[in-house]
N, C-alpha and C positions, 0 to 999 in steps of 0.2 A: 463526510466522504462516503461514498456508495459504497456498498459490501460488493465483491462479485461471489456470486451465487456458486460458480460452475467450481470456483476451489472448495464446495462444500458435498457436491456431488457424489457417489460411489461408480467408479467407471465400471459401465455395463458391461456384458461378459458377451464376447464372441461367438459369433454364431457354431464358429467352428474351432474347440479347442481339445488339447490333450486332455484327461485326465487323469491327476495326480491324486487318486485315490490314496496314498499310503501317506502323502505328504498332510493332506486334511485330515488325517485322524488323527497326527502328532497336534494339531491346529488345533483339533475338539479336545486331545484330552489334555491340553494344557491351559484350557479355559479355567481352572480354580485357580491358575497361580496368578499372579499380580501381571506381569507383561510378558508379551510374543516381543520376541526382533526378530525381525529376518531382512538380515546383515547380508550384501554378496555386490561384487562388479555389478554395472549397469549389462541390462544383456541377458538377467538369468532370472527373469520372468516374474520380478516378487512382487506388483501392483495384479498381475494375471491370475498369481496364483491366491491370491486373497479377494479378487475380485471373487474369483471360481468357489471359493471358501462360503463368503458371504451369502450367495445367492441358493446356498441351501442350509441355512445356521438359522436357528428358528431364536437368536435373538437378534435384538432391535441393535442398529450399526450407527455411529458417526461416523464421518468421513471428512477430513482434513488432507486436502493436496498444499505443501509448501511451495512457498518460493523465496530468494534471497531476500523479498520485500519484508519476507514477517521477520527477521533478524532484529529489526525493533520491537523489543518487549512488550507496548501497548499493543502495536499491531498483531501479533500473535498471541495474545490475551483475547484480544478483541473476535478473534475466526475464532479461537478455540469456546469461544462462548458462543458463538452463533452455531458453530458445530452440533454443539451439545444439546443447542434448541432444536437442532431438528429430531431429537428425541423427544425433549419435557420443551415446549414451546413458552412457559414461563419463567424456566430459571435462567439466573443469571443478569434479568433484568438492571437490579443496582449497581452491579459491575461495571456493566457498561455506561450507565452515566459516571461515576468515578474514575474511569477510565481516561474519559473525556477532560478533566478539568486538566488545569496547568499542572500542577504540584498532587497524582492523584499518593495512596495511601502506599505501603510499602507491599511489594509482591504477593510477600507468605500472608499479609491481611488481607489481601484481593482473594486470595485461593482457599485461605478459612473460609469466608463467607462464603466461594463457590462450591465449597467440600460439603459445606453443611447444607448446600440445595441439592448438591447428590444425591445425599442420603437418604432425601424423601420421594428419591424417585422410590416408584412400588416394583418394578423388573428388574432383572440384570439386562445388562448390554457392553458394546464394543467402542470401544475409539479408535479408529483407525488416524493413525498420523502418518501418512506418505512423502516420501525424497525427503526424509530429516533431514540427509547428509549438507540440504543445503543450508542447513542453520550453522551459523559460525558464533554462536553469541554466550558468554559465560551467564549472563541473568537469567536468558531463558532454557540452559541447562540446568542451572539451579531450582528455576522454580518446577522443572519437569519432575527432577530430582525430589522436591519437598513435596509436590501432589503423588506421586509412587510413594513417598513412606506413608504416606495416608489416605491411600486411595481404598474406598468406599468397598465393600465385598461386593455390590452389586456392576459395579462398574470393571473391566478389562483393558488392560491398554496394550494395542498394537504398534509398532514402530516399525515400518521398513524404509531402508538407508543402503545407500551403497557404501560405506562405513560405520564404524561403531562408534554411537554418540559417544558424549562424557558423562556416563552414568554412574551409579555407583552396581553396574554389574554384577563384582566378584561379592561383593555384599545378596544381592539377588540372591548369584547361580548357588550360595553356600545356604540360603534360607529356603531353597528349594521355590523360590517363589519368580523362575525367571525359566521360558520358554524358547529356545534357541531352532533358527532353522540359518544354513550356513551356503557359500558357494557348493561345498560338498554335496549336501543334500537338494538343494535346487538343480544340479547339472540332469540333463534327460537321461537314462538310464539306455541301452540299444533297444529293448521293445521303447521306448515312449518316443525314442529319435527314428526310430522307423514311422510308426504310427503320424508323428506330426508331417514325415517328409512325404509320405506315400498318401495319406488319408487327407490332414487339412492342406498341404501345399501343393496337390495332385502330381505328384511324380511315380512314378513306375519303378523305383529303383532294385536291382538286387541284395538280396540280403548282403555280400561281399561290397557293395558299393557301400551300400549305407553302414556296415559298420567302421571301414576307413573314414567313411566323412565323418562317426560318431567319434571315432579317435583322433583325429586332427583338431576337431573341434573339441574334444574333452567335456562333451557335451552343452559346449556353452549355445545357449538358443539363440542368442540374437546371431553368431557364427550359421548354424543351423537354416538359420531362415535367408541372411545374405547371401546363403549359399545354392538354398533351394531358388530364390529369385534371380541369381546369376547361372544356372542350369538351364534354365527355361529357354533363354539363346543359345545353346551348344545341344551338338550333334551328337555328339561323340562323350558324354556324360565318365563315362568313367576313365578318361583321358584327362578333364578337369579334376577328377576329383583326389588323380593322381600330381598333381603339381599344383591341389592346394595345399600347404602348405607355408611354416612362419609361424609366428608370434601372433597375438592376438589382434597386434596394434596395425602390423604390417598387414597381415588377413585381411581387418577391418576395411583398410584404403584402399586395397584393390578389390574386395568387393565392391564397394560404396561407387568407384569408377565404372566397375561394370554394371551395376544396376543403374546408373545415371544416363551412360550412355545408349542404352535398353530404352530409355522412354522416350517420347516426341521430344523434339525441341523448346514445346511452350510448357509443356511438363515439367523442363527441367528449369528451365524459365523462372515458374512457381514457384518451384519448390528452395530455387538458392535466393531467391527476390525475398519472401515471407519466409523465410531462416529468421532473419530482425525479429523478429515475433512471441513474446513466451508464448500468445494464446492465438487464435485465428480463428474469425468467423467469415463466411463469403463477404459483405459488405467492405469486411476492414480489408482483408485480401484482393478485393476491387481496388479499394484510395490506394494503396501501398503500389498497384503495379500499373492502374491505369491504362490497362490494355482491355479496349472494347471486344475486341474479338475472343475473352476467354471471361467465362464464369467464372469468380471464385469458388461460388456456393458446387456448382456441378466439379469444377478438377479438387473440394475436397472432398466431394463422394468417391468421384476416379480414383485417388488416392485410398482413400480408407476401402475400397473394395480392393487394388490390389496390393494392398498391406503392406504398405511403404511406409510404415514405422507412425501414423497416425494415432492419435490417441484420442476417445470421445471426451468430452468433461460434461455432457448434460446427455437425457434421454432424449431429447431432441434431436441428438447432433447435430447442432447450430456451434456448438463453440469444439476445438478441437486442438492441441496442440500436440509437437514431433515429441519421439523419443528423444530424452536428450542429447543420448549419444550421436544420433541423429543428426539433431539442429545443431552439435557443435561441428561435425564435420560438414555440413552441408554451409554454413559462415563460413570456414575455410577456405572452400571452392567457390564460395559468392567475392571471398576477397583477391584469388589468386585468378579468377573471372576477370575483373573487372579491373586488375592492373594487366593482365595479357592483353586488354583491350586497348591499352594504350590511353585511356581514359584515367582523369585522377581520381586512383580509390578511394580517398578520403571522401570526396565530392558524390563519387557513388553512393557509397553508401548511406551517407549524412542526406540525401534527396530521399531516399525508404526512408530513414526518421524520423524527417521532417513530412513526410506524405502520414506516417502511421502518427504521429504526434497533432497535425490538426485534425482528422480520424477522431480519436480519440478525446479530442476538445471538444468537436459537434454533439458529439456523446454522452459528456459530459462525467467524462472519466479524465477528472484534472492530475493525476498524479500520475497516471499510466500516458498522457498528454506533455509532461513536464519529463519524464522520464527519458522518452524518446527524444525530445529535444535537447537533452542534455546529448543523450548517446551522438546525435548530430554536431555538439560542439557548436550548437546556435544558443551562443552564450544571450544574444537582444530576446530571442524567443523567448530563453530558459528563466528571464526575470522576467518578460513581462506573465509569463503565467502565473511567478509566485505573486505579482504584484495582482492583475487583474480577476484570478481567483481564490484570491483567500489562502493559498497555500500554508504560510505562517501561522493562518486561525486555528490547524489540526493538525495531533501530533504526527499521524501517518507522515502528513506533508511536509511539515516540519524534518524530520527524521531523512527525508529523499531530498532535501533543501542540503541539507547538513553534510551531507555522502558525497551531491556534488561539489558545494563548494570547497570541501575538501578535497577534493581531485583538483581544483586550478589551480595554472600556475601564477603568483605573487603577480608577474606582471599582467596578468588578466583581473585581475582583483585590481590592482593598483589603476590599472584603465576607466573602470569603473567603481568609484570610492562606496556608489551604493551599494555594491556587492559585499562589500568590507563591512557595511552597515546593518545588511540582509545576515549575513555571519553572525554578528553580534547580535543582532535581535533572534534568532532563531534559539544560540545557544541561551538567552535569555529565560525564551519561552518552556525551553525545556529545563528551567531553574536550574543553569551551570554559571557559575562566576567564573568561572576560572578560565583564561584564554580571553575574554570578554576587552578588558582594558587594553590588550593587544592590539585586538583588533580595531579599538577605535583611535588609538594611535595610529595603526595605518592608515586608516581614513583620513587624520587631520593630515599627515602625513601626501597623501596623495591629492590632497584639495591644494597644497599651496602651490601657489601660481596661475589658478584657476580662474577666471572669469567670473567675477560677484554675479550672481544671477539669482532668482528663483528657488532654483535647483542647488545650489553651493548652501543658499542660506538655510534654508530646510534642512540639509545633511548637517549643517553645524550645528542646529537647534537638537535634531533627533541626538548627536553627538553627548550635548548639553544633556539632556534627558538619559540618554542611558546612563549616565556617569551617575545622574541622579536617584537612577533609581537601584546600581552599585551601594550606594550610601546607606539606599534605604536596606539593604542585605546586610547591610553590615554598622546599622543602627548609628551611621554619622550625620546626626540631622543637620550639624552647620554647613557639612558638605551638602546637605540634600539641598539647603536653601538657596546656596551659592550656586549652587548649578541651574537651579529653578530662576534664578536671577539674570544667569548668564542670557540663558534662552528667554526671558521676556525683552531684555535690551538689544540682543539680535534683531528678535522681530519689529520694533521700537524705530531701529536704526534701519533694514530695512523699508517701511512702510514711509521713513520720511524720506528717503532716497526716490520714490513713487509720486511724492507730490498729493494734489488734490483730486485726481481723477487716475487715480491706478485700473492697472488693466484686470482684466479675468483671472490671472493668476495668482492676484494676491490675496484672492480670497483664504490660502493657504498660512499665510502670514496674519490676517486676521482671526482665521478660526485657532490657532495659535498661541494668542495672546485671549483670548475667549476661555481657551483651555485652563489657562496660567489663574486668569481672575477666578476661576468658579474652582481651583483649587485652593484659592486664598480666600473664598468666600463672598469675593465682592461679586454681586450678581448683578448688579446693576450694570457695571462696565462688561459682564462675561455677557450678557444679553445684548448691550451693544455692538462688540465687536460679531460677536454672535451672527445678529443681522446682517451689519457687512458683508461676512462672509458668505453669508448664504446668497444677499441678491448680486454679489460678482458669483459665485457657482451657478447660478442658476443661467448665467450669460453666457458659459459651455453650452453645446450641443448635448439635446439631451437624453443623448447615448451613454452621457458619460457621468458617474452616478456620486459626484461631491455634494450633489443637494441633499441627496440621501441623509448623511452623515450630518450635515448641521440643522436639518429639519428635529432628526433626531435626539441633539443635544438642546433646542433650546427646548424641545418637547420636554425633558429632563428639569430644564430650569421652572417651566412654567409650575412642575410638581413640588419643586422645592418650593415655589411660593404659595402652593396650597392650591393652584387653578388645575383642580384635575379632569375638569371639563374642557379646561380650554387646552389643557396635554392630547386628548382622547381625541380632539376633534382635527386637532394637527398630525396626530398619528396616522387617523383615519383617510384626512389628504394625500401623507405620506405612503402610506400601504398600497394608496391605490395608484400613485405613481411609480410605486416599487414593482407594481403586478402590469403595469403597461409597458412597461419597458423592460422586462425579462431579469430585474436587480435581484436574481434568486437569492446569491449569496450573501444579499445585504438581508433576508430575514429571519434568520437568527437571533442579531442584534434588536430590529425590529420588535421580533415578536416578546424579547426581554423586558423591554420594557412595556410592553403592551399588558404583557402577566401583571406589573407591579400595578398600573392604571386599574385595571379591573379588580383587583384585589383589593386597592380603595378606594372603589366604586361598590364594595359590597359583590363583585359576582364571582364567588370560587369557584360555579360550576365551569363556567366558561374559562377561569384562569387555569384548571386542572388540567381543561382540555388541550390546554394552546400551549403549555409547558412541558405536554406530555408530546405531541404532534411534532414538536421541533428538536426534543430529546436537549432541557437545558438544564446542567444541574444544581445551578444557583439559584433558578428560578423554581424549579420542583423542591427546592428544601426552604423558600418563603412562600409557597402552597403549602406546605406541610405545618410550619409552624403557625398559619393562619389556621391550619386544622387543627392547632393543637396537638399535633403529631410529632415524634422522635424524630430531632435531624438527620439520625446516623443512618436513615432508611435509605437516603438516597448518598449514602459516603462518608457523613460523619462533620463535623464541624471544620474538622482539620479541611477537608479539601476545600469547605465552600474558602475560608479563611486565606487559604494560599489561592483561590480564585480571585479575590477579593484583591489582593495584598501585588501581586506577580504583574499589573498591568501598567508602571509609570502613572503618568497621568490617567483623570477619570476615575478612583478608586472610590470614592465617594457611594453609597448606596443608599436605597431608598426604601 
């Protein structure tokens, strides 16, 4: 799955800001202790005032923006290592292929071996972690937890949150090794709320105005600034400034009105339309609103010039998203929109979505594409992405598979028994037993009274096969056989219900029973069925990419029988129809076995390259051992093992 870059960014500093001189030398001098937080409400400047920080610290920064995405532990292993690259551009390397497998090692072994590439950085430097608050997750408090008890003297870690992680803090603040900056200290002082109001927001205020707005507001800045931006339309300035007034929350909403109503009509347009949005670039801001008459790319300069809560995330400023506080009330007003309209909300907004979800497929950003489709409640979308991109191959995806179908409700699952299937295979993938048999009860459960088809019979076999491979978790090989049984007479009974000239679809039922032999060793029959399958696949249009996959496996057999010329040359076919017809995601699989070809073909240079290009780590630790090299380099035995061991049928290597 793609990285995006722009969560790795340090957000550029404003051309026009306060400074909080007094605040950055508490910043400087608590650089020897182990971590800064700076803990406060959204609103009170803490990504500003570190941005302001860094841009004169003469050491070297990471930078990590969260989102609820990294909540899964790989996922947030995975940034916080790319993070770290844009310091030392080689560490971390092994990580991330162990990362990658099914079954990788246990947390605190990932974070040793990451500790111990720390320590050969030659600098000190910073890790900036941004919006912690949006981590809800006990492992990856933990593991934040166990790299701060050993975290390197060269290394510093920042954490701002509009809450206080679960750290072990009072442990910290008593080892003197913990830097605190709070609401208290963040709030602008009356010189820094004059200075911001009169110098960057240009207002003219008198001393007596600006110190009631610095008291109402208790110097909270994001109050400060909704405030100065709703001045800008009134006359009579110290009239408003006398019946602002309220709590922070109520303040908030009737600013947020009057700055709305302040802007053009297509303004405001924009801005409650790509609310949907965590991130916004003009392009995607185009699909989302579809309105020819407005740039996205120019109303998100108009916006970021007149300081409407934008946020850069590259030095480009191409990618851009709101304050949060922001984009949650600006949702609000998109929803209370669009039922005042008499129009059906739901429908509203499930059309954004679905506009920013195929966006986001063209792109080829499948999880940010799947995501949105979910939000849309376009249940046919939301499988055929996990289906047509690979979703299930990675755990990122996996992990946003898992989240949604946990949110359906039973009779939406029950509708579609695949889903109940997608369930059980995902939790698979991420090696959970538990809940699994459940759910393939509900499956069988929702198939009866179904119509024998294609589709019925294949869910029963996947059915068969997971149960099977339950077994193999739990070391019941008579169940494993019995189940491996059930699913050969399935497909058996189907294929003779087909006759002697079955259609294109059964090629699915043949490659099937293909599978079944070449686990039982008979190669003869797996080669035959084999074939089968492939010249009904290949009777598909060829859009659609089953040849793929069984090109691939007789390739496979041909190596078992020793013809590794005649594998190589079938690959070589295969590659080139993988590469005409855009089958990107089928080359991974591809290029795996392509590594093992070359490697007995005598060419390691080439297999190093091609296992390194595609980032595989089963195939980088049979590189390794053809070099004679330690497996544990690229993760250790355990993981290739549980690579190995985690996938049903095909376990067989070569």
């Amino acid at each position: 799955m793609p990285t995006l870059v722009t969560k790795l960014y340090i957000p550029p500093l404003r051309p026009k800001v306060v400074p909080r001189t007094h605040l950055i030398e508490q910043l400087n001098e608590g650089l020897h202790r182990k971590l800064t937080l700076i803990s406060a409400p959204a609103g009170f400047g803490k990504t500003t005032l570190v941005s302001e920080w860094i841009a004169g610290c003469k050491q070297s920064v990471a930078w990590l923006s969260l989102d609820k995405g990294d909540n899964d532990p790989t996922r947030f292993l995975t940034y916080l290592v790319a993070a770290l690259q844009t310091i030392a551009t080689d560490i971390g390397g092994g990580v991330l292929n162990v990362l990658q497998s099914p079954q990788p090692p246990s947390t605190e072994s990932i974070l040793t071996t990451l500790l111990n590439e720390i320590v050969a950085i030659p600098d000190k430097f910073i890790l900036v972690l941004d919006d912690y608050h949006v981590i809800d997750s006990k492992p990856i408090d933990n593991a934040l937890a166990f790299l701060l008890e050993h975290l390197p003297a060269q290394m510093h870690l920042v954490i701002a949150t509009r809450e206080d992680p679960h750290l072990p803090l009072a442990r910290l603040r008593a080892r003197g090794q913990l830097t605190e900056l709070r609401a208290a200290d963040l709030r602008f002082t009356p010189a820094e709320a004059a200075e911001f109001l009169n110098q960057v927001m240009g207002l003219n205020l008198s001393a007596e105005d600006i110190a009631a707005l610095e008291t109402r507001t208790e110097g909270w800045i994001a109050g400060l600034q909704l405030a100065a931006l709703s001045m800008q339309g009134h006359q009579d300035v110290s009239s408003f400034i006398k019946s602002f007034t309220g709590s922070h929350h109520f303040v908030l909403d009737y600013l947020m009105e009057e700055v709305l109503n302040q802007q053009p009509e297509s303004v405001q347009r924009f801005l409650l339309q790509t609310s949907i949005l965590e991130r916004l670039c003009g392009p995607l801001c185009d699909a989302v609103l579809r309105d020819p008459s407005a740039s996205g790319q120019a109303t998100l300069e108009y916006l970021e010039h007149a300081n409407l809560f934008l946020v850069p995330l590259d030095n480009e400023r191409r990618w851009h998203r709101y304050h949060h506080l922001f984009a949650d009330l600006l949702r609000q007003r998109l929803h209370q929109s669009i039922a005042s309209s008499a129009q059906d909300e739901g429908r509203g907004v499930a059309e954004l979505h679905s506009r920013a979800s195929q966006w986001y497929e063209d792109h080829g950003l499948e999880i940010e594409a799947f995501q949105h489709a979910a939000a849309a409640n376009d249940v046919a979308r939301a499988e055929y992405l996990i289906d047509a991109k690979g979703l299930h191959k990675h755990l990122p995806g996996v992990a946003a598979m898992l989240d949604w179908l946990a949110s359906l409700p039973t009779s939406v699952l029950d509708a579609r028994p695949s889903l109940w299937m997608k369930y059980a295979s995902a939790l698979l993938v991420r090696g959970q037993t538990t809940g699994v048999e459940a759910k393939l009860q509900a499956a069988e459960a929702a198939l009866q009274g179904a119509e024998p088809d294609e589709k019925t019979h294949g869910l029963t076999r996947q059915i068969a096969a997971h149960r099977a491979t339950l077994a193999i978790y739990d070391y019941q090989i008579e169940t494993t056989i019995a189940q491996l049984r059930r699913a050969l007479e399935t497909y058996r009974h189907y294929l003779q219900l087909l006759g002697d000239q079955p259609p294109p679809s059964a090629n699915e039922a043949y490659f099937g029973m293909a599978q079944i032999f070449y686990e039982w060793n008979d190669l003869d029959a797996a080669e035959q069925h084999g074939q089968q399958s492939l010249q009904l696949a290949r009777q598909y249009d060829k859009s659609i990419d089953r040849f793929v996959i069984r090109e691939i496996f007789l390739a496979r057999l041909k190596l078992l029988r020793g013809d590794v010329a005649g594998a190589a040359a079938m690959l070589a076919e295969t590659e080139q129809s993988v590469r005409q017809n855009d089958f990107v995601h089928r080359m991974p699989e591809l290029a795996a076995i392509q590594v093992t070809v070359l490697l007995k073909q005598g060419n390691l240079a080439a297999a190093v390259d091609l296992a390194g290009k595609h980032e595989l780590p089963l195939s980088r630790a049979r590189v390794l051992l053809a070099q004679g090299r330690p497996v544990r380099s690229v993760g250790g035995a355990e993981a290739i093992a549980s690579t190995n061991g985690s996938k049903g049928f095909g376990r067989r290597t070569f």
